[in-house]
N, C-alpha and C positions, 0 to 999 in steps of 0.2 A: 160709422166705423170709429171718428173720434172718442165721440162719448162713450161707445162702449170701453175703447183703451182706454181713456179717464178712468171709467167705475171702476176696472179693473185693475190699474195702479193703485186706487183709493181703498178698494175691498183686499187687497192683499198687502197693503201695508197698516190697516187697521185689523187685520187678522195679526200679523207679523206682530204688532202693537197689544192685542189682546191675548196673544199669547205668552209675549215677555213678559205683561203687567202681572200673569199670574203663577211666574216665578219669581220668586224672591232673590234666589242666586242670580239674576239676568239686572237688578235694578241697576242705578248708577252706583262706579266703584267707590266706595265709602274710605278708602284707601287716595283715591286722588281726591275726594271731599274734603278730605283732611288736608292735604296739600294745599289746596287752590285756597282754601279758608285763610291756612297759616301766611301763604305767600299768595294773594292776589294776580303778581304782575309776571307769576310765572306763566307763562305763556305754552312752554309746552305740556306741564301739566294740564292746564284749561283745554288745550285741543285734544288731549286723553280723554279729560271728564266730556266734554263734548259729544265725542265718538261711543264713549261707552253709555251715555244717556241715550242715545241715538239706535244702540244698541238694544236698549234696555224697553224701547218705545217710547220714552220720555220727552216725547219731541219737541214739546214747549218749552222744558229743563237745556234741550239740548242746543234749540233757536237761541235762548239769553246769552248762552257761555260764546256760541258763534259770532253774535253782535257785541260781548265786548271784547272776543278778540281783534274784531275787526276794524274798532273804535282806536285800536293802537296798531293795527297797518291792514287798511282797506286794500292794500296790491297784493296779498298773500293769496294765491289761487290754490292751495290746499284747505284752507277755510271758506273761502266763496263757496267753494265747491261742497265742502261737508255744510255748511247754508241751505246750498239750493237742494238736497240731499235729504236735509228735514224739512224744506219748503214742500217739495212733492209729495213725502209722507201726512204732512200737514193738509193737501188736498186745495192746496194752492199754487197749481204751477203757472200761474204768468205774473205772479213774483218771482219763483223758480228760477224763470226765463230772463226776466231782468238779470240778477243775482248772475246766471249763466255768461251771458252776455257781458257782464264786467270779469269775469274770472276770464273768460277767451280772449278780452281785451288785454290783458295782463300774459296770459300764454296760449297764444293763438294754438301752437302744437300740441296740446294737454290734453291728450287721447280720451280719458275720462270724461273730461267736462265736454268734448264736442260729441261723445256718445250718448251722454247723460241727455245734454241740448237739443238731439235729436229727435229722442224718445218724445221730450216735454212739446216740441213742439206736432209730433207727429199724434200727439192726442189732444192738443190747440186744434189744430186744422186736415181736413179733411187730406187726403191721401194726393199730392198730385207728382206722378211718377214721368210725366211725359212733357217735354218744353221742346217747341216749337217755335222759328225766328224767320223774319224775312227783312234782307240788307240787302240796300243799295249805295254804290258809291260812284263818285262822279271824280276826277284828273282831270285836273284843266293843265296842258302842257305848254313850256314856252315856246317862242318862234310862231308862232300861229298854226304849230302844227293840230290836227282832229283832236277832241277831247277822247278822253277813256272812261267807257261806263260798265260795270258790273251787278249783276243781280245776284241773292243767295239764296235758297229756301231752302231750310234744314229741321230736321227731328231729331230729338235724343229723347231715349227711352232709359228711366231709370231698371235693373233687374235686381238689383238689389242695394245694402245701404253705400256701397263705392261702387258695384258695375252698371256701367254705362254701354248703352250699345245705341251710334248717331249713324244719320246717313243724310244726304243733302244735294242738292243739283245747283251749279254756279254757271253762270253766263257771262261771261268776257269778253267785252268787245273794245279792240285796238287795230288801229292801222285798218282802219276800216273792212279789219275781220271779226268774224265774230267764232268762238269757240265754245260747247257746249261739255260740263264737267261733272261726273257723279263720281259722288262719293261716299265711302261705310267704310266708319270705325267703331272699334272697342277699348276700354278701360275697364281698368279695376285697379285692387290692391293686393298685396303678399304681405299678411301680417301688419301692426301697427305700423313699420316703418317705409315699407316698399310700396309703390306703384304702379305701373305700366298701362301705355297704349299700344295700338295700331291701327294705324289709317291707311288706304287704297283709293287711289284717283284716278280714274278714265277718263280720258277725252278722247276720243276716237276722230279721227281723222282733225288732227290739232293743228294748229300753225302756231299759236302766240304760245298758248298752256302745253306741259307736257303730253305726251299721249297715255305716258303711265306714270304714277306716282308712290311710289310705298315710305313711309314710314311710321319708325317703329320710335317709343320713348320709353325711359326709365329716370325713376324718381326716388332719393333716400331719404329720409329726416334726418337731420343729422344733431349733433348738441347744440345748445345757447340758441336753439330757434331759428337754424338755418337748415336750407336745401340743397341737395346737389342734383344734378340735372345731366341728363346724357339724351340728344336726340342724332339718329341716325338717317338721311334721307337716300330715295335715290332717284333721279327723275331721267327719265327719257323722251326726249324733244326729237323733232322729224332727222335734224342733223347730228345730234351729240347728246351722248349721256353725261349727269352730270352728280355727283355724288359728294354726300355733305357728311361732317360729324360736328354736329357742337356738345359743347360742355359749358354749364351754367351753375351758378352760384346762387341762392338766394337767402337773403336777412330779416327777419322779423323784428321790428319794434314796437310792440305794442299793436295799436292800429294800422302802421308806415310797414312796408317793403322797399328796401334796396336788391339790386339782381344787377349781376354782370354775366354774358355768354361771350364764348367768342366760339366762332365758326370756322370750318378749313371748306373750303370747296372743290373740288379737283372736276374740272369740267375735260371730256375727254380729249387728248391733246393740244390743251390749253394751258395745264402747269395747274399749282395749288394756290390759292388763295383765300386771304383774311380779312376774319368782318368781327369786328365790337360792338355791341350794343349793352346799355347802359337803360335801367328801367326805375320808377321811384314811385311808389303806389300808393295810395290811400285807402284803406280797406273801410266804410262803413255800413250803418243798415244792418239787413242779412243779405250779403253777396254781393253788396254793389262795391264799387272802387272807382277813382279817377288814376289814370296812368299818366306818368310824363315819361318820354324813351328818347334817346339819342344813340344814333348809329353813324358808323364808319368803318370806313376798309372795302377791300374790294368784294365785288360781285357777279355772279355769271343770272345776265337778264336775256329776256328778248328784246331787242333794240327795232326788228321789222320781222314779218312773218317769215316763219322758217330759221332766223338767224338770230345764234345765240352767242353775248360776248360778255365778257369780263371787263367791269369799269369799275375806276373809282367812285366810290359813293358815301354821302353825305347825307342827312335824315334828323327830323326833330318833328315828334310827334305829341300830340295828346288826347287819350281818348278813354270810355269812360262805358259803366254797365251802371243802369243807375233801374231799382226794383220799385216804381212807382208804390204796386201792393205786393199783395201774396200771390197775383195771379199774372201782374202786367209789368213790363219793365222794358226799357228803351236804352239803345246800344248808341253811341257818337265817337268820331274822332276827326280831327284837323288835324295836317301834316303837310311836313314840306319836303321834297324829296329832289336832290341832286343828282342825275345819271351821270356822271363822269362830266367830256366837254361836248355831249350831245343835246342833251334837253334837262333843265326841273318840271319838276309836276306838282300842284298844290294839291291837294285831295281833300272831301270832305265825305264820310260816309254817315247814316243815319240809319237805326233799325228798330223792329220793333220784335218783341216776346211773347211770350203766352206760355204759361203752366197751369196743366190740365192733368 
């Protein structure tokens, strides 16, 4: 399936190619020739003649003009981009891909270039629409109270280039219960800027985990390369429901992410309460990241089966998706966590991926 999308980029942008060549009205504007001649260091005429060589099929003509705009600012991701643009008509996409790869560096949010990147990669490499994980993690608690271990095995199914449709089985066991948890969610997106999920969590016959869990998320892009963030929960435990809204920020720099949420929780007659969490990421690869997060403010946990309470809490965490290859990749996090004046818990989880 690659190769044939390959030939098929290749044969219709040298079709595209063979039929500008044998218009003359189509060649490069001899109008901005004249310009970029008189004035070299004009720069927006050069990304004119650029575009209209590119146009024109001239893609060799149109590679030079990209490389020396690029020569006087390599961080302009309207240039990377018209690069990798005539890289792929060129029948070279994993320079493309390179090329690609510094423009997203420069504007992670840049709708085209991670459309374009898609494509290029999606005729590199075979089709894998389905990623599969299995996590476990281990709480060591203080006081010498029992340790806490969890298991996770989950699917997610690509349906298209943003929807998502996961489901997953988690096992929890504390306070020397243990509680078994399924779960199925959906994503997608509404147009370039919007996105949404929703998830649904059963445990049936619960003690620690809720017995039912629903929520919902929504996602905006906003300018200068940031996100705004809305998640809605609502959880039902054996004694109290307990009902969250947060609201999150997030900052793009380059490669780096800054994010601030802060959360209300309203646990049923227990009053409203507030949580910050503070997150700083390092995006690289394709898809991997390290996280550092600190949290604070209050919280409604299970503290013993059956019984849910609101304590102050504290948290410093670090954890990370790291893509070995194109098919394998492994999930980590250390963290320290303070329950109010009941217990800390050190945590270390480890996991591994598969996309198929």
């Amino acid at each position: 399936m690659n190769r044939r999308l390959l030939r098929h980029l290749s044969m219709v942008a040298a079709l595209a190619g063979g039929l500008l060549a044998i218009a003359p009205a189509y060649a490069c504007d001899e109008s901005l020739q004249s310009r970029v001649a008189a004035t070299p260091d004009d720069t927006d005429a050069r990304y004119e003649l650029a575009r209209s060589c590119a146009r024109a099929g001239r893609q060799a003509e149109a590679l030079a003009h990209y490389d020396r705009l690029l020569e006087q600012d390599d961080r302009n991701a309207d240039w990377l981009l018209g690069r990798a643009q005539v890289q792929v008509a060129l029948g070279h996409p994993r320079e493309a891909l390179v090329t690609l790869e510094r423009a997203r560096a420069v504007a992670p949010r840049y709708e085209d270039v991670l459309s374009l990147e898609t494509r290029v990669r999606e005729s590199l490499n075979p089709a894998r629409d389905t990623r599969a994980w299995l996590m476990a993690a281990y709480e060591d608690l203080s006081g010498g109270r029992p340790s806490w271990r969890s298991t996770t095995v989950g699917l997610d199914h690509r349906l298209g280039p943003q929807r998502h449709v996961n489901g997953g089985v988690h096992v929890e066991e504390r306070f020397d219960e243990q509680d078994e948890q399924f779960s199925l969610g959906f994503a997608d997106r509404l147009g370039s800027d919007w996105s949404y999920g929703v998830a649904l969590d059963v445990a049936p016959d619960a003690e620690i985990l809720p017995e039912w869990n629903l929520v919902m998320e929504a996602a905006r892009a906003l300018p200068q390369d940031m996100t705004l963030s809305l998640r809605a929960r609502h959880a039902d435990y054996v004694n109290v429901d307990v009902d969250s809204l947060a609201i999150g920020v997030e900052k793009y720099f380059s490669t780096f992410r800054a994010a601030y949420t802060l959360t209300a929780a309203e646990p049923s007659g227990l009053g409203t309460s507030f949580g910050h969490t503070m997150r700083f990421a390092h995006d690289y690869g394709e898809a991997s990241h390290v996280t550092f997060a600190l949290g604070y403010g209050e919280e409604a946990e299970t503290i013993a089966p059956g019984i849910v309470q609101v304590t102050t809490n504290r948290s410093v965490s670090l954890n990370g998706l790291h893509w070995h290859s194109a098919v394998w990749g492994f999930t980590w996090e250390a963290g320290w966590y303070e329950q109010g004046d009941l217990y800390d818990r050190a945590r270390i989880s480890l996991g591994l991926q598969y996309r198929f």
